[in-house]
Phi, psi and omega in degrees: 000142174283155195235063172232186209211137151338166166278344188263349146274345154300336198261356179279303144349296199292306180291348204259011172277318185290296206286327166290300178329336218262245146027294256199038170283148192305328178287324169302341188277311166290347185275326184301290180352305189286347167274149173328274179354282200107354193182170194274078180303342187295306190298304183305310162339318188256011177266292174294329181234093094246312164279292197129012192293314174338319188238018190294312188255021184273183197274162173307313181305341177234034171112330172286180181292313241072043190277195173188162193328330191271345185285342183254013109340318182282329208298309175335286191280006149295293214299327185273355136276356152267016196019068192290096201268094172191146170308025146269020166280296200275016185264307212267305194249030160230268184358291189292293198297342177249075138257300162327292228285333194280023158085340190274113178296321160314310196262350156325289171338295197304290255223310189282001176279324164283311166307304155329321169250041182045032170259344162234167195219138192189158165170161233269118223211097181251303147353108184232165178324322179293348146115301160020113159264011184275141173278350169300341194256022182286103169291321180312152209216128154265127182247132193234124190229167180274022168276356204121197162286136154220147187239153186207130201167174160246148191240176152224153152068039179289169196248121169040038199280314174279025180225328201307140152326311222219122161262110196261140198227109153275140161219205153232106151275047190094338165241357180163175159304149179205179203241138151192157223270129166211123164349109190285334176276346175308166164291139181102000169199137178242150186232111174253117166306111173276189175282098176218176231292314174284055204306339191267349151210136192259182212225182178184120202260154178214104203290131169244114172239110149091354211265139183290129187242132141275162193257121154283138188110183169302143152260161176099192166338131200224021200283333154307321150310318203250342166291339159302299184325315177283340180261316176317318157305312154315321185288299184297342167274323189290297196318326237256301132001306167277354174271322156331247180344307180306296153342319190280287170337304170264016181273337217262309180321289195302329176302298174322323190269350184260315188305130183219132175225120177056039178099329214226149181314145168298328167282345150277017179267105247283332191258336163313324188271344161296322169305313173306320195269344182267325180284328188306316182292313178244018133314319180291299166331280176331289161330283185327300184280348159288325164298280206322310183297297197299340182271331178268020153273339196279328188283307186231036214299357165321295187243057148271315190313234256314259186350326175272323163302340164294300181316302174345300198278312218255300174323307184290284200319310174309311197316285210327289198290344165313310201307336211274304203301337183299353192249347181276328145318315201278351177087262152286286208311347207258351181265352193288182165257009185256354173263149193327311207322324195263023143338273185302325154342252170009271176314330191283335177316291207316295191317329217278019201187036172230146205016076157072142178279162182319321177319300201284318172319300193293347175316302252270356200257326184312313176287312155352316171237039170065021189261029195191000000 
């Protein structure tokens, strides 16, 4: 892959940078945090019918552009330099994409046209007390009586979970894991927000008794399906991970050329410009294996896992230590609370351990190519 972005993903790029800058200055980013919401329904609104991001990368047939993985990879890293507080990660790039992705024509039909034009809100719920993204490592047990589906678990760490419409739930049914659709108001499921670390996204536990399910998807063993579903997901975090970092990089450039010490800007001191030049390395880096993942999903959703366990380990990774160095430039100031830094923190911890942490990507990459 050239690892350059079209001029019309460029220019996608350019607008959804002018509407956050607009839309989304840290002080609105902080008012949300503080809000019931969590986030701006006026902005998501103007996120769906004035761009289209919703439906940006879903099919033409259900309301969407026809974008593709690399067009919603740019949207990601805007949203993830602007640490932009809205259900779209968990609407647009889990939900909506293993929607796309099952093949199931009904539920297509039902959910991504409402997703597309932001009138649903929905998302992917894997994760269980043991802290686990594997899907092998699922306990929730789906059960089929002749009323349906009902499902019974615990969920954990769901992305906007306690708000969501619409719930994609793994579970197991007896042959194996499988995806199924469940009502965020039905009976039968409770929802709590929990506290964490990370105030620009919120998290949720989600209790299931009983609760009535459709099934997405393949039948049966569903484990090929939804490991697409998981790298694709993974993939939409690492783009989501360099606008963060990138965001960090320039924040730390500009301080450094402003700052004066003993006369002279602090970026002209040799280990400030090394801390500059070390992040630039691994931004860039960071970039690389996310573009790369995003093209061979789009291109090849087959062999995506390697390309995506890279991105996985090395993008979460990159965020973090930008963030950290970004608060080592800025000095005091980079420790307070009125200033961003310990934002982008924030977020890079949480993400770095969300759908699996770098350890487990590189297990999961060892194994992958035969060294383990």
């Amino acid at each position: 892959m050239a690892l350059t972005l079209t001029e019309d993903q460029d220019e996608l790029r350019s607008t959804l940078r002018r509407f956050l800058t607009d839309k989304a200055p840290s002080g609105e980013v902080r008012r949300w945090t503080e809000s019931e919401e969590g986030h701006d329904p006026a902005v998501w609104r103007q996120m769906a019918g004035q761009l289209g991001l919703q439906g940006l990368a879903l099919p033409e047939e259900y309301g969407g552009s026809g974008g593709g993985p690399v067009e919603l990879g740019v949207v990601l890293e805007e949203l993830g330099r602007s640490l932009l507080p809205s259900p779209y990660f968990a609407t647009v790039a889990l939900a909506g994409q293993a929607l796309a992705a099952s093949g199931d024509e009904t539920a297509r039909a039902r959910w991504l046209p409402a997703i597309a034009d932001g009138s649903l809100t929905a998302t992917l719920a894997l994760a269980e007390e043991s802290g686990s993204w594997r899907t092998e490592d699922v306990e929730a047990s789906a059960v089929r009586d002749p009323g349906g589906w009902t499902l019974s678990g615990t969920k954990m760490f769901v992305i906007d979970g306690h708000t969501a419409d619409l719930l994609l739930v793994v579970a197991g049914d007896g042959t194996g894991p499988a995806l199924f659709a469940v009502d965020g108001t039905a009976s039968g499921v409770t929802r709590i927000r929990l506290d964490t670390l990370d105030p620009t996204r919120r998290l949720a536990r989600i209790d299931l008794d009983g609760a009535p399910a459709l099934r997405v998807g393949p039948d049966g063993d569903a484990s090929l399906f939804l490991r697409t579903v998981t790298d694709l997901a993974v993939v939409a975090l690492a783009a989501e991970q360099v606008g963060g970092a990138q965001a960090c990089l320039d924040a730390a450039v500009a301080y450094a050329k402003t700052r004066v010490q003993f006369g002279r800007p602090i970026g002209s001191f040799q280990a400030i410009k090394h801390k500059c030049a070390d992040m630039l390395l691994e931004v860039e880096g960071a970039r690389s294996a996310a573009y790369h993942a995003l093209d061979v999903a789009a291109e090849n959703p087959a062999g995506l896992s390697v390309p995506a366990a890279i991105a996985a380990a090395y993008c979460a990774e990159a965020f973090s230590h930008t963030a950290k160095q970004n608060i080592q430039i800025h000095g005091g100031i980079g420790c307070t609370w009125e200033h961003d830094a310990h934002l982008y923190l924030k977020r890079a911890k949480s993400s770095e351990h969300l759908l699996g942490s770098p350890v487990a990507h590189r297990a999961r990459l060892a194994a992958l190519v035969g060294i383990r």
